[in-house]
C-alpha positions as CSV (number, residue, x, y, z in Angstrom):
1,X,37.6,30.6,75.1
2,X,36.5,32.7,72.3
3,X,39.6,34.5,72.3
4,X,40.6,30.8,71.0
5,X,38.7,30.1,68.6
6,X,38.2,33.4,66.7
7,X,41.9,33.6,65.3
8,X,41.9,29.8,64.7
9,X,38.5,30.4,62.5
10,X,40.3,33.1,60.7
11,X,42.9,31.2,60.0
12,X,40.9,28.7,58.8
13,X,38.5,30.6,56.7
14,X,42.1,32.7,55.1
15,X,43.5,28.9,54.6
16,X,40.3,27.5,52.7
17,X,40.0,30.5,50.6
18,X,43.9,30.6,49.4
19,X,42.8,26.8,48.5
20,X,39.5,27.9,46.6
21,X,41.5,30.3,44.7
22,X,44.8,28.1,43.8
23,X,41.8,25.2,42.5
24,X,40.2,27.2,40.9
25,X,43.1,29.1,38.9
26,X,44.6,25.2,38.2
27,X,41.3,24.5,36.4
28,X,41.3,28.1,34.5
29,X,44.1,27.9,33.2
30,X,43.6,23.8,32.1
31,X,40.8,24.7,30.4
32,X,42.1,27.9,28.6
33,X,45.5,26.4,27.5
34,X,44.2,22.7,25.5
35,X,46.6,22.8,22.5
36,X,44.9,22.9,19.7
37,X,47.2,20.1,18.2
38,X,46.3,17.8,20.9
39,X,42.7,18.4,20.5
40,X,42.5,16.9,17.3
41,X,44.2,14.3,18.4
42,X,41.8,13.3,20.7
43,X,39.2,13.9,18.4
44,X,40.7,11.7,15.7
45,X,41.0,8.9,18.7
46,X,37.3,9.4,19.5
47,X,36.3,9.0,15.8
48,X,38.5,6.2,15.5
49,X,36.6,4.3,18.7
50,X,33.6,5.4,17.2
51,X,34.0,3.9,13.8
52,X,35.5,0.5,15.4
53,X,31.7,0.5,17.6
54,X,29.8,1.0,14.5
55,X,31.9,-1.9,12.8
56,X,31.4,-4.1,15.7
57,X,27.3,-3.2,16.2
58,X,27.1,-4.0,12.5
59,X,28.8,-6.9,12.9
60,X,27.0,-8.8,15.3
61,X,23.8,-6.9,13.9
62,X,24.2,-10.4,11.4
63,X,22.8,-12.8,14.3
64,X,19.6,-10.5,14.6
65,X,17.0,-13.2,13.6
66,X,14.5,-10.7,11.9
67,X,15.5,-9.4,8.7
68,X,13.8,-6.4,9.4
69,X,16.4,-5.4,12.9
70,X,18.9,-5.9,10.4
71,X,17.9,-3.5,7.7
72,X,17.6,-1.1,10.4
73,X,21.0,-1.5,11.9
74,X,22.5,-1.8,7.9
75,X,21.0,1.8,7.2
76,X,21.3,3.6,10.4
77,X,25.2,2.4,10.3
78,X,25.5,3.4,6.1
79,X,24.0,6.8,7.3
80,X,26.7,7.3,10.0
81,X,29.5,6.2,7.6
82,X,28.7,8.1,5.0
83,X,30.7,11.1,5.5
84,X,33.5,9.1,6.7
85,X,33.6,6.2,4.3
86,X,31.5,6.3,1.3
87,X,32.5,3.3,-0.4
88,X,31.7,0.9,3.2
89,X,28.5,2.7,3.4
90,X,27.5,1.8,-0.3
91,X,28.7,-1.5,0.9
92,X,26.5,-1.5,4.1
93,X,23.4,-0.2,1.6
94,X,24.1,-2.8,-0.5
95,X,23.8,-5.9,2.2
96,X,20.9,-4.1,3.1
97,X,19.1,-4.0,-0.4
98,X,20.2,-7.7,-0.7
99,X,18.6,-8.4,2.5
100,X,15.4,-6.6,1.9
101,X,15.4,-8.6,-1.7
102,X,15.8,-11.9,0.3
103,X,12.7,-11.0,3.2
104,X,10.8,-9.9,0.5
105,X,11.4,-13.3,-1.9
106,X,10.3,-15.3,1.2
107,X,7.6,-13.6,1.8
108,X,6.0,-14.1,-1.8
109,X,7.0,-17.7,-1.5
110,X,5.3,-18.5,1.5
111,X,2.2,-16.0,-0.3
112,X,2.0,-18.4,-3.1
113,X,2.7,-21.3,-1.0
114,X,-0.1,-20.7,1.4
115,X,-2.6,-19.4,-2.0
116,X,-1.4,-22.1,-4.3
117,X,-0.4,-19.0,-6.4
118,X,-3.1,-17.1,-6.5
119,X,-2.0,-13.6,-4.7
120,X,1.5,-13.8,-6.4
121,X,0.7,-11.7,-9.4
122,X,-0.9,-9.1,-7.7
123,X,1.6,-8.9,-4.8
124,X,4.2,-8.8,-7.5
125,X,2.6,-5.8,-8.7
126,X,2.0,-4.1,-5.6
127,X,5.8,-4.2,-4.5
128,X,6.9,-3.2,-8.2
129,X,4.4,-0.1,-7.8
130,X,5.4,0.9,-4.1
131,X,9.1,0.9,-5.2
């Protein structure tokens, strides 16, 4: 019986190892041949998804409630664009000054609302001196 299985085990173990090797020559020479051409054509498709993501997060980033979430998302995107596209990134910097403008007027309106105008002098001068 051993007589039996000893040649069929060889044959085996010769059969999986001609296997190995052909896999593993396939995925050698895949990896060592990627035309550079093609290369950059993936990489301009991933930037290209990549821009249209950022587009779409700062998109529906305008349905945050908090002014604040959006500020973030405004300067984190403007950051990531700016390399790419300057002027949509001055643009994005832009909505985000406007909307930092806007929190801030609301907040020294409901100061003054809650004070009856006391605290809006001197929070006037705070944020002028911070800046």
């Amino acid at each position: 019986m051993l007589k039996k299985i000893v040649p069929f085990l060889v044959l085996l173990v010769s059969v999986a190892s001609v296997m190995a090797q052909d896999a593993t020559s396939q995925t050698a020479t895949a990896q060592q041949s990627p035309d550079p051409q093609q290369q950059q054509d993936e990489k301009a498709k991933l930037e290209k998804k990549a821009l249209a993501l950022l587009e779409q997060v700062v998109t529906e980033s305008q349905g945050l409630k908090l002014p604040e979430n959006k500020l973030r998302v405004q300067i984190a995107a403007a950051d990531m664009l700016w390399d790419k596209n300057p002027p949509r990134a001055r643009g994005l910097l832009t909505d985000a000054g406007a909307t930092h403008i806007g929190a801030w007027a609301a907040t020294v309106k409901l100061i003054a609302s809650a004070t009856g105008g006391l605290l809006v002098p001197t929070m006037t001068l705070w944020v002028w001196l911070a800046v």
